[in-house]
Each structure stands twice: as C-alpha cells, then as structure tokens.
C-alpha positions in Angstrom: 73.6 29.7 -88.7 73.3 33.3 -90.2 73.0 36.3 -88.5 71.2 39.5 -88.7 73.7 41.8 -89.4 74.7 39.6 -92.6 74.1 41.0 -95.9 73.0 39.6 -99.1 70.1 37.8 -98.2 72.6 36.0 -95.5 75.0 34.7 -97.6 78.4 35.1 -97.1 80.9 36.6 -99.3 82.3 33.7 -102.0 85.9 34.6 -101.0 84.7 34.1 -97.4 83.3 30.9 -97.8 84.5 27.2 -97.0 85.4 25.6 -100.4 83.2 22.5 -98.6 80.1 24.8 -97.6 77.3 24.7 -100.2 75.4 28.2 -100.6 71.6 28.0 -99.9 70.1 27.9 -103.1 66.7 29.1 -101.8 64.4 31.8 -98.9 62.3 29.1 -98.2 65.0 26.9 -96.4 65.6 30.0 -94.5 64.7 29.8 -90.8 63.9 33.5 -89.5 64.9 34.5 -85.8 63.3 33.0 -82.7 61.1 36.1 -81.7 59.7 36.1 -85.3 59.0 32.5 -85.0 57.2 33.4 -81.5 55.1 35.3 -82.6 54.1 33.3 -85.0 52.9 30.7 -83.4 51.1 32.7 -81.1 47.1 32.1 -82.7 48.3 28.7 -82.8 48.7 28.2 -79.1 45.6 30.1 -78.3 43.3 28.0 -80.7 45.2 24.6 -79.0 44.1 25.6 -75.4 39.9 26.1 -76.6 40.5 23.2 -78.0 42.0 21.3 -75.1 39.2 22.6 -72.6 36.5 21.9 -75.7 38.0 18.6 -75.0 38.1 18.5 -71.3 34.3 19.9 -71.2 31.9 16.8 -71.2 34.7 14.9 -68.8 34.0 18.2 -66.4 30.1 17.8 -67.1 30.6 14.1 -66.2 32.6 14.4 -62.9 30.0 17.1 -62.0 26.9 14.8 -62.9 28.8 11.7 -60.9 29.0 14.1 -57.8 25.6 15.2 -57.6 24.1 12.1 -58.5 26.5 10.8 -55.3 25.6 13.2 -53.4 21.7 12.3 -54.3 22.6 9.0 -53.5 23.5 10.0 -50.2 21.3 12.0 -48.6 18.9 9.1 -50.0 20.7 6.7 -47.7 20.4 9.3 -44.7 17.3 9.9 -45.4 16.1 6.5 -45.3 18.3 5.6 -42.4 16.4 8.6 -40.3 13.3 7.3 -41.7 14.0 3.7 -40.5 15.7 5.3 -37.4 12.0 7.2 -36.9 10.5 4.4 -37.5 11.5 2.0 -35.5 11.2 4.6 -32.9 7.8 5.1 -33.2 7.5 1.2 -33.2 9.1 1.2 -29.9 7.3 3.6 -28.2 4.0 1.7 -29.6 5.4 -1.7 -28.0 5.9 0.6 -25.0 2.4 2.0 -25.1 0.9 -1.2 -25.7 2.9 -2.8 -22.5 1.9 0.1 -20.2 -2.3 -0.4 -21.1 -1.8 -4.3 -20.7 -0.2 -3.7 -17.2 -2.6 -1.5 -16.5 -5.8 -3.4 -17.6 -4.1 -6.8 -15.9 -3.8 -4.9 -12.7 -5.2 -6.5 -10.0 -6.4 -3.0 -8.2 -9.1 -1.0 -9.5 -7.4 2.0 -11.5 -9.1 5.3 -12.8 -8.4 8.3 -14.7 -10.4 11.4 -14.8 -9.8 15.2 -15.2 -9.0 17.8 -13.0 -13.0 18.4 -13.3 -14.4 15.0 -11.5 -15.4 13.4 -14.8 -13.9 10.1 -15.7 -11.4 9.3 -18.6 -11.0 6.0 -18.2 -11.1 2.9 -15.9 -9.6 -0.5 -16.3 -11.7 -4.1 -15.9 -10.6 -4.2 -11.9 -12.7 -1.3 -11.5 -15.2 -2.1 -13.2 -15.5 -5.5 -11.3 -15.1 -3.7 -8.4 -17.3 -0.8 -8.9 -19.7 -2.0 -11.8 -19.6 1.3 -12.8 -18.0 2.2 -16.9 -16.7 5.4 -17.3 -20.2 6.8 -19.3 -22.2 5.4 -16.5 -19.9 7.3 -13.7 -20.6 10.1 -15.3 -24.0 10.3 -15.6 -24.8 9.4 -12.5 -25.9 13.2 -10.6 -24.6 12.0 -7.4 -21.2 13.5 -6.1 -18.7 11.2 -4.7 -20.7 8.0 -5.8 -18.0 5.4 -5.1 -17.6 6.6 -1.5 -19.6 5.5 1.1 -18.3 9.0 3.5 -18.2 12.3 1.2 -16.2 14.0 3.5 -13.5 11.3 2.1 -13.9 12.8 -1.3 -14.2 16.0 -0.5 -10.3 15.4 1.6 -9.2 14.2 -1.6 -10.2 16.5 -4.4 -8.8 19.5 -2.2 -5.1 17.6 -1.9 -5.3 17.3 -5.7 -6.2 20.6 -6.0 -3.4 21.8 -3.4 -0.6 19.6 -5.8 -0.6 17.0 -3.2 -1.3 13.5 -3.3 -3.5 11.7 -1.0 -3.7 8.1 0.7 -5.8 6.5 3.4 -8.5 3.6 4.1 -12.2 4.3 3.5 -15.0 2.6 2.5 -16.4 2.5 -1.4 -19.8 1.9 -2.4 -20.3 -0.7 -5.6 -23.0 -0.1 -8.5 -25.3 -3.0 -6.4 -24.7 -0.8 -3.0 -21.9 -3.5 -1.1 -19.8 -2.0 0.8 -15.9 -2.8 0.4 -13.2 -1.4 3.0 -10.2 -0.4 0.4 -6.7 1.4 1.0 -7.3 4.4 -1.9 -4.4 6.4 -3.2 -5.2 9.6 -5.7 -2.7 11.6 -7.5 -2.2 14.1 -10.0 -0.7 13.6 -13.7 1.3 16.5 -15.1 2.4 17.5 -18.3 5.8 18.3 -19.6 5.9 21.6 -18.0 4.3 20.0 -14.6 1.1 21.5 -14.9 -1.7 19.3 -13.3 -3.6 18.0 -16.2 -5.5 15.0 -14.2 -6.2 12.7 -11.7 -5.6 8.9 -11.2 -7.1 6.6 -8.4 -5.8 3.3 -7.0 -8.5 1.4 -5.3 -6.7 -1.7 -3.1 -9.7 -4.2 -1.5 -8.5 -4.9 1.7 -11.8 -6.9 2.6 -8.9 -10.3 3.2 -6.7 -8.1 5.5 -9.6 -6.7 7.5 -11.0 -9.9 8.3 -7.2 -11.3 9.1 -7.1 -8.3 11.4 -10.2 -9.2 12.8 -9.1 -12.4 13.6 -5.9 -11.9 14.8 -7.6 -9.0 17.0 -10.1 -11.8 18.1 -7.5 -14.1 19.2 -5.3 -11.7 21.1 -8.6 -10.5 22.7 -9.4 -14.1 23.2 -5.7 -14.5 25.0 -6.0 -11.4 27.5 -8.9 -12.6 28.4 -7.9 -16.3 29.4 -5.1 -14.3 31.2 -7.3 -12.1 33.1 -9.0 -15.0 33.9 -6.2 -17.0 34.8 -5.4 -14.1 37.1 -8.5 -13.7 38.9 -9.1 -17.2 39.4 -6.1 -17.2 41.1 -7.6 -13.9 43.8 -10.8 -15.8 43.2 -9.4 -19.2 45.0 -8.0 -17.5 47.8 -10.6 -15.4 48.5 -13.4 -17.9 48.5 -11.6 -20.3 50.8 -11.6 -17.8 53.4 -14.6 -16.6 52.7 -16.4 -19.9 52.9 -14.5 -21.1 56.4 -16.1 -17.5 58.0 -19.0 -18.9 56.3 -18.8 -21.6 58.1 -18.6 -20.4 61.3 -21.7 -18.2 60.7 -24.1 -21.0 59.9 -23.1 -23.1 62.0 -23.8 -20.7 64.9 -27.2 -19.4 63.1 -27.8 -23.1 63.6 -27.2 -22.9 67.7 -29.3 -19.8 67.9 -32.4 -21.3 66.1 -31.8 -24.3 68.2 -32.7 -21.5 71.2 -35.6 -20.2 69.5 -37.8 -20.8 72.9 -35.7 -18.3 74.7 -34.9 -15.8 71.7 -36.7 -12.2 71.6 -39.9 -12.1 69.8 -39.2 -11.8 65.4 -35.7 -13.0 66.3 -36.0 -16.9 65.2 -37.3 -15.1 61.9 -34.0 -13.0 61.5 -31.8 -15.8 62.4 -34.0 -17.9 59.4 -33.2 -15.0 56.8 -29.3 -15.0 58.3 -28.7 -18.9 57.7 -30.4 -18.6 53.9 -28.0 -15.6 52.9 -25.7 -17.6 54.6 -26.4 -20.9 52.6 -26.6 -18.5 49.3 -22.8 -16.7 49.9 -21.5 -20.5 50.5 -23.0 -21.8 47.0 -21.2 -18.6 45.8 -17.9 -19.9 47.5 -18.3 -23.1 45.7 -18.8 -21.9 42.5 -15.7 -19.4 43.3 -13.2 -22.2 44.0 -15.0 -24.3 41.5 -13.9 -21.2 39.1 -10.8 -20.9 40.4 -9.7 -24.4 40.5 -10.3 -25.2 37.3 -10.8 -29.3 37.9 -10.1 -31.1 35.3 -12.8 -32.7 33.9 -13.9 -36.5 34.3 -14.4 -37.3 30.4 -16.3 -40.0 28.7 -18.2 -40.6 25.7 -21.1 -38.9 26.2 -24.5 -38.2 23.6 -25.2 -34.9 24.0 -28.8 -35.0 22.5 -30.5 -36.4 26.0 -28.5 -33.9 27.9 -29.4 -30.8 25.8 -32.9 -32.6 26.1 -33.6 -32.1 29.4 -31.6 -28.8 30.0 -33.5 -27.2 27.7 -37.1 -28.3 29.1 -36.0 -27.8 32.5 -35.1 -24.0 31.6 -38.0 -23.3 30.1 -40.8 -24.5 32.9 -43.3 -22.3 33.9 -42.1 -19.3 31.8 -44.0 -18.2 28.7 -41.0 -19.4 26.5 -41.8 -21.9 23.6 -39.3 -24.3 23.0 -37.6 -25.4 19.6 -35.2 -28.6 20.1 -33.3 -29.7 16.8 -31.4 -32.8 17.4 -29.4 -34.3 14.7 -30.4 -37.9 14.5 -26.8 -39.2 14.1 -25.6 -36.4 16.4 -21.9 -37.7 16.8 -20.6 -38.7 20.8 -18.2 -36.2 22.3 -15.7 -36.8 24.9 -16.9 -34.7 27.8 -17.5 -34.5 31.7 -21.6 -34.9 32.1 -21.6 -32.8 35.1 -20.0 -29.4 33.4 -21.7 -30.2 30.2 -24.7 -30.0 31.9 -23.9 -27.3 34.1 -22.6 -25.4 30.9 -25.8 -25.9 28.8 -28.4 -24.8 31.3 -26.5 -22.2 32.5 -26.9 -20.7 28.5 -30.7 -21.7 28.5 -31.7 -20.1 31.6 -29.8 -17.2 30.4 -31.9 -17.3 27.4 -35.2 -18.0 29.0 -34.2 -14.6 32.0 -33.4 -12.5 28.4 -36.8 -13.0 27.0 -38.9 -11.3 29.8 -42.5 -11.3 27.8 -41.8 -14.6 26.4 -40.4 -15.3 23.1 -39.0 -18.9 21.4 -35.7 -20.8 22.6 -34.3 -22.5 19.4 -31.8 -25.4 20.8 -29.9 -27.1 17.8 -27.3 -29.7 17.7 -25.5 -31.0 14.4 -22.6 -32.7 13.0 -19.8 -30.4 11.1 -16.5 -31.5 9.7 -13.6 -29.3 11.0 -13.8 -26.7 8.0 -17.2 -25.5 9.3 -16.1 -25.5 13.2 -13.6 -23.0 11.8 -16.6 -20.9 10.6 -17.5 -21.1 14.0 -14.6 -19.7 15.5 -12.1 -21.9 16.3 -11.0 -24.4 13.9 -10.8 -28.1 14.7 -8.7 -31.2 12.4 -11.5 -33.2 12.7 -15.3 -33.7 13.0 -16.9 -31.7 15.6 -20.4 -31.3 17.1 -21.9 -27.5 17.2 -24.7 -26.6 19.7 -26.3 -23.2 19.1 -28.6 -21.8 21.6 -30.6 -19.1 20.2 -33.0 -16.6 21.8 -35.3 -13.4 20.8 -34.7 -11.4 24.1 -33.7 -8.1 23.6 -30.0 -8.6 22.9 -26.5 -7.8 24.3 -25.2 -4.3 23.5 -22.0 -3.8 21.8 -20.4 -2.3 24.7 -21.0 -5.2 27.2 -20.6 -8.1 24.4 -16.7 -7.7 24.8 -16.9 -7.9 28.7 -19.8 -11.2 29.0 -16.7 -13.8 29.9 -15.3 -11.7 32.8 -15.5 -13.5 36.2 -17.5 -10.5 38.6 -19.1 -8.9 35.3 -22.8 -9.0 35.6 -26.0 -6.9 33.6 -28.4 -8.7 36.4 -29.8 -7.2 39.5 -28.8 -10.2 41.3 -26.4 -12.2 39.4 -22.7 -12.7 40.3 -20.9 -12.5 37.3 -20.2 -16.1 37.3 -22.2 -17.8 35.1 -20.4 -17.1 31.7 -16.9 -17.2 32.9 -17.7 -20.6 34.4 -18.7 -21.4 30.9 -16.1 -20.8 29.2 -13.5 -21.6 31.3 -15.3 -25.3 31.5 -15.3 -25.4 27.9 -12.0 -24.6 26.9 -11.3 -27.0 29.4 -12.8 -29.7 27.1 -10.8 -28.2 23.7 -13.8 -26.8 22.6 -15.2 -23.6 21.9 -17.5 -21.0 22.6 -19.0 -17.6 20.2 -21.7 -15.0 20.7 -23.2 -13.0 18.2 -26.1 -10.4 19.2 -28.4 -7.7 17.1 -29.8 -5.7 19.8 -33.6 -6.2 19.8 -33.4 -9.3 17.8 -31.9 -11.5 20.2 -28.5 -13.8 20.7 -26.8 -17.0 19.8 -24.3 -18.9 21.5 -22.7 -21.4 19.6 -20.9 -24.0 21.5 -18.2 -26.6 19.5 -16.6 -29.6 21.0 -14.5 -32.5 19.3 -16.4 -35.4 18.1 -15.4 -38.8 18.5 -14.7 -40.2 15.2 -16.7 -43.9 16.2 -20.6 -42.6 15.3 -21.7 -46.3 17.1 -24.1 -44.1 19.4 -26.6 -41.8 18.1 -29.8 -39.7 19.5 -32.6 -41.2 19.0 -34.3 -40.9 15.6 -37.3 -39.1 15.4 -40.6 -39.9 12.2 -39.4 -36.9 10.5 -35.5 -38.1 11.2 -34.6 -35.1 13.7 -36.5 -34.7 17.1 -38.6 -31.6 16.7 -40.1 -30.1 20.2 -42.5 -27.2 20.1 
C-alpha cells in the first residue's frame, strides 16, 4: 500500500523498488485513503436508509390496518357478547315477570293492588270471584270502604298504611251481590327502591270452612260440658229426690190420717189438709221424674213405628187449645229401635211445649221422614246409616239467644211453674237411644226441634199410607 507522505504520485523511487514489483501504470487503480472514501459514500448511505423505510412503509400501513381492524373485531365480539349478556338478561327477568303474575293470578286468595289514594290498580280472578267487583267497577262505585261490611275496619287499616305499618285481622267483606263472607285480611305497603311507600296490597283469605269447623267443634265441646253438667247433677239430683220423696212420704201418708178425722177437725181444716196432700202428690211426681233423671234407666228397645206414636202425641197436645195441627208422616217412615214409653214421653213433652209457646194460637207442624246418614249429619249429628228425622215446629214467639244455650239444663226453666225438667229429660232420654236432638229459634217467628234416631235397615213395617201417599191432618 502507498502512503501519504510518498511522492511522485506514490510511486517509489526505481532504485527503491523490488526488481519483482510492477509500477502502477495508471490513477484510476489508485485507492485514496479511508476518510476520503467515507465521505464519499456518505449521500449513498443516506439515499439507502429512505429507501429502506420507502420499503418498509406499506408493511407499517399493513400491520397498522391488521391492528385496527383487530381491534374492530374485538370490541365487535364484546359488544355482542354484552348485547347477548343484556339480552338474555332482560329475557330472564321477563320469564321472572311472567312467573310472578301467573302465581299471582293462580292464587287461591283474593289479591289487590291500589295506590296510596284508595283507588285500585289491579286485582287478580280470586278477587274478582270473591268480590265481583273489576278494578273500573271498584272505582266507580261512590261508596267508601265497599268491600267491608264494618268501616271502622277500613278506616283501622288505611291509618296503619299511612303510619308505615302493616295490618292483619278477621273481618267481614261484602261481595258485588251483598253476601257476606268472614275472611282473615292482611294489607301492606309496597315501596320503592328508596323505601318510599308507593302502594297498597290486600290479601283477602275466606275463612267461611274454618268458621263453620269452629263452630262445630265449639258445638261439640258445648255439647260435652253439657252431658257433664248433666252427668253431675243427676248425680245431686238422685240423692236429693230419694230423700226428698221418703219425707214425702211421710207427709201424705199422715195428710191421709188427718182427712180420715175430718169429723173432729176445726172448721176449713179438711180443706187445708186437701190442698196439703195435692202439693204433696205434685212434689212426689217431681221426685219421680228426679230419680227418673237421675237414674238414667236404660231403655227397654224394640222395633217401634213411630208414625202412630207421633200420631197421637201430637193430637193429644193440641186438645182444647186454639192450635191447628199439621201432621206429615212419611208413608214408608222407616222402624226405629226405641223404648215406647220415653219416645212417647219425649215427643209430647216437645208438643206441649209447642202448643204452651203459642199463647194466641198459631199451627203445630209435626213431620217425620226418612234420611240417609249424610243428611242426619245436616242435622247435627252424623249417623253411618239411615236414620228417621222428626221435626216439631211451632210459630210461638221464639227462644232468645241468651236462654237457647241454657234449654237442656236440669233446674233451668222460662215458666212460671215449670221445673226445669222437661228438656233435660229429653235429651238425656234421647242420647240414651244414640240419637239426637237440635233447636233452632228466630225470635217472633217460632222454633224447631229436630229429633234423629237410627233406623232399622228392614223397612217390612211402615205407617199407614194415606190417598195423597203421606197422612196430612189439619
């Protein structure tokens, strides 16, 4: 290689030279120093890197154009997935919707909605059945309260709702038709998310089924003190009339030797001994019918038609009074297994009862018919099979609700001279005979008794068959 410092164009001197080394013949062979040759290709370098990002341009354009077209792509995706997210939520909460007005307008118990004004939103078909009522003809109607038989009720109710609280209780509702239905009502108040009272909702339960079981069930616990008190008194009642009947005894029996003496006795004192042997006579039928009471003899039973019987109680209970008589008989009136002497003493006693009720005269309707046991139920106690059911009805002036509860007790009496006898003799001689025995009364109207005893299941005797097929009197 040549150096700078080297003269003649770089070539060495001839006497300096190898013999082997050629001298360069020309400048253009001649390779100039390395920063010359830098700088040379300077431009060159510059013009190769535009070039090389001119090159590298539409590959930049295309990664950038892939990326937002990914990016696109994406938020597509999320977008559709909240979409389909939104969507099926609002689906769900439709299904939910839907569920909750089929479980309301399946309910069983009358539901309603209305506004914190007293005007109804909406009610469901159990209170329409119930009430009759829809929500446009609630509304219009100019009376407050319209579904409750006591306002008070409702007044109760709308201040709770008005105080936040909600309110519960039994009342009775009044339908579209005006019935009456006992129902257990519970009112509340809907809120909104910030808990302010926007409504009101009603819950209307009929309890008509659970009254009547109440009723029942208060009947036959009623129905058990009684036979206790009964049993209890009978008991006091037994030893009480023995005694009273042997002093009895003694004090007819020496009225007897007195009247014997009348030719010696005082002037008017053959007449006072007369009237002391009669209430004499009269306090030992009472003794009888006490221990009779109190005893409680089983009876002597045998098939026995009760049309004759009724037949001739119910004529002999209504001589010389101003009652008419009405005798139904069923013509195939079914035998019964009873003691003739308390059936007897059992039907009169509730005819002459009748006949003493109707002061001014008035009608005694006798009946007698066949039921199956379903209908004896109706009549208050319910039987497996066929039964008969008397009914003994008068149009006196009734029983009042305060003494209807106490007509079985022994001693219990409404009559100036009665003894309180009568009706616990009654029933204590049909429960005796596995029957039973109901009042009803409407004061002013009158009263039934209904007597039902078990039938013999062979119909071979019958009453005797009237023209018309019953036996009709009066």
């Amino acid at each position: 290689m040549g150096c700078a410092f080297l003269g003649n164009k770089g070539q060495l001197p001839a006497q300096s030279r190898h013999p082997s080394t050629k001298p360069i013949q020309s400048s253009a062979t001649f390779l100039p120093p390395r920063r010359l040759r830098t700088k040379a290709k300077r431009p060159v370098y510059k013009k190769n890197r535009v070039g090389y990002i001119l090159q590298l341009l539409p590959w930049l354009l295309c990664a950038i154009f892939a990326g937002l077209l990914l990016r696109i792509h994406r938020e597509k995706r999320l977008t559709e997935r909240a979409h389909a997210s939104t969507s099926d939520h609002l689906e769900r909460t439709s299904l939910t919707l839907t569920r909750i007005s089929q479980a309301v307008e399946s309910a069983s118990d009358a539901i309603g909605i209305g506004d914190m004004e007293s005007n109804s939103l909406y009610h469901n078909r159990a209170h329409i059945a119930m009430f009759g009522h829809t929500v446009h003809e609630l509304n219009s109607i100019d009376e407050p309260a319209a579904l409750f038989v006591d306002k008070s009720v409702a007044m109760k109710i709308h201040a709770s709702i008005r105080a936040g609280v909600s309110w519960h209780g039994e009342t009775d509702v009044k339908t579209r038709d005006g019935r009456v239905i006992p129902a257990f009502v519970r009112a509340d108040i809907i809120r909104d998310e910030a808990g302010a009272a926007i409504g009101i909702f009603g819950v209307f339960t009929d309890i008509t089924e659970r009254r009547a079981a109440e009723r029942v069930l208060a009947e036959e616990s009623e129905r058990s003190a009684r036979a206790q008190r009964l049993e209890s008194l009978g008991m006091l009642a037994g030893g009480v009339a023995h005694d009273f009947g042997n002093l009895l005894t003694i004090i007819i029996g020496n009225t007897g030797i007195l009247q014997s003496m009348s030719a010696t006795l005082p002037p008017g004192a053959v007449k006072r001994t007369g009237e002391i042997e009669s209430a004499a006579w009269r306090a030992q039928e009472l003794s009888k019918n006490l221990l009779a009471f109190a005893r409680g003899s089983d009876p002597q039973k045998q098939q026995l038609l009760l049309g004759p019987l009724i037949d001739v109680a119910a004529r002999g209970a209504v001589r010389h009074s101003m009652v008419e008589l009405s005798l139904k008989i069923a013509p195939d009136l079914a035998a019964v297994q009873a003691d003739p002497v308390q059936i007897d003493q059992v039907i009169s006693n509730l005819c002459v009862n009748a006949v003493q009720a109707m002061v001014n005269g008035g009608r005694l309707r006798v009946a007698a018919q066949n039921a199956d046991g379903w209908n004896g139920a109706a009549s208050g106690s319910p039987f497996d099979g066929p039964v008969v059911i008397v009914t003994i009805t008068d149009t006196g002036g009734g029983i009042p609700a305060d003494v209807l509860p106490r007509i079985w007790e022994p001693f219990f009496t409404t009559k100036h001279k009665g003894t309180g006898l009568g009706l616990a003799t009654v029933y204590a001689v049909v429960k005796k005979h596995g029957g039973n025995i109901t009042v009803d009364s409407v004061p002013d109207m009158g009263t039934t008794f209904t007597l039902t005893l078990p039938a013999v299941v062979d119909k071979t005797k019958t009453a005797a068959r009237s023209a018309d097929g019953m036996q009709m009197i009066g």
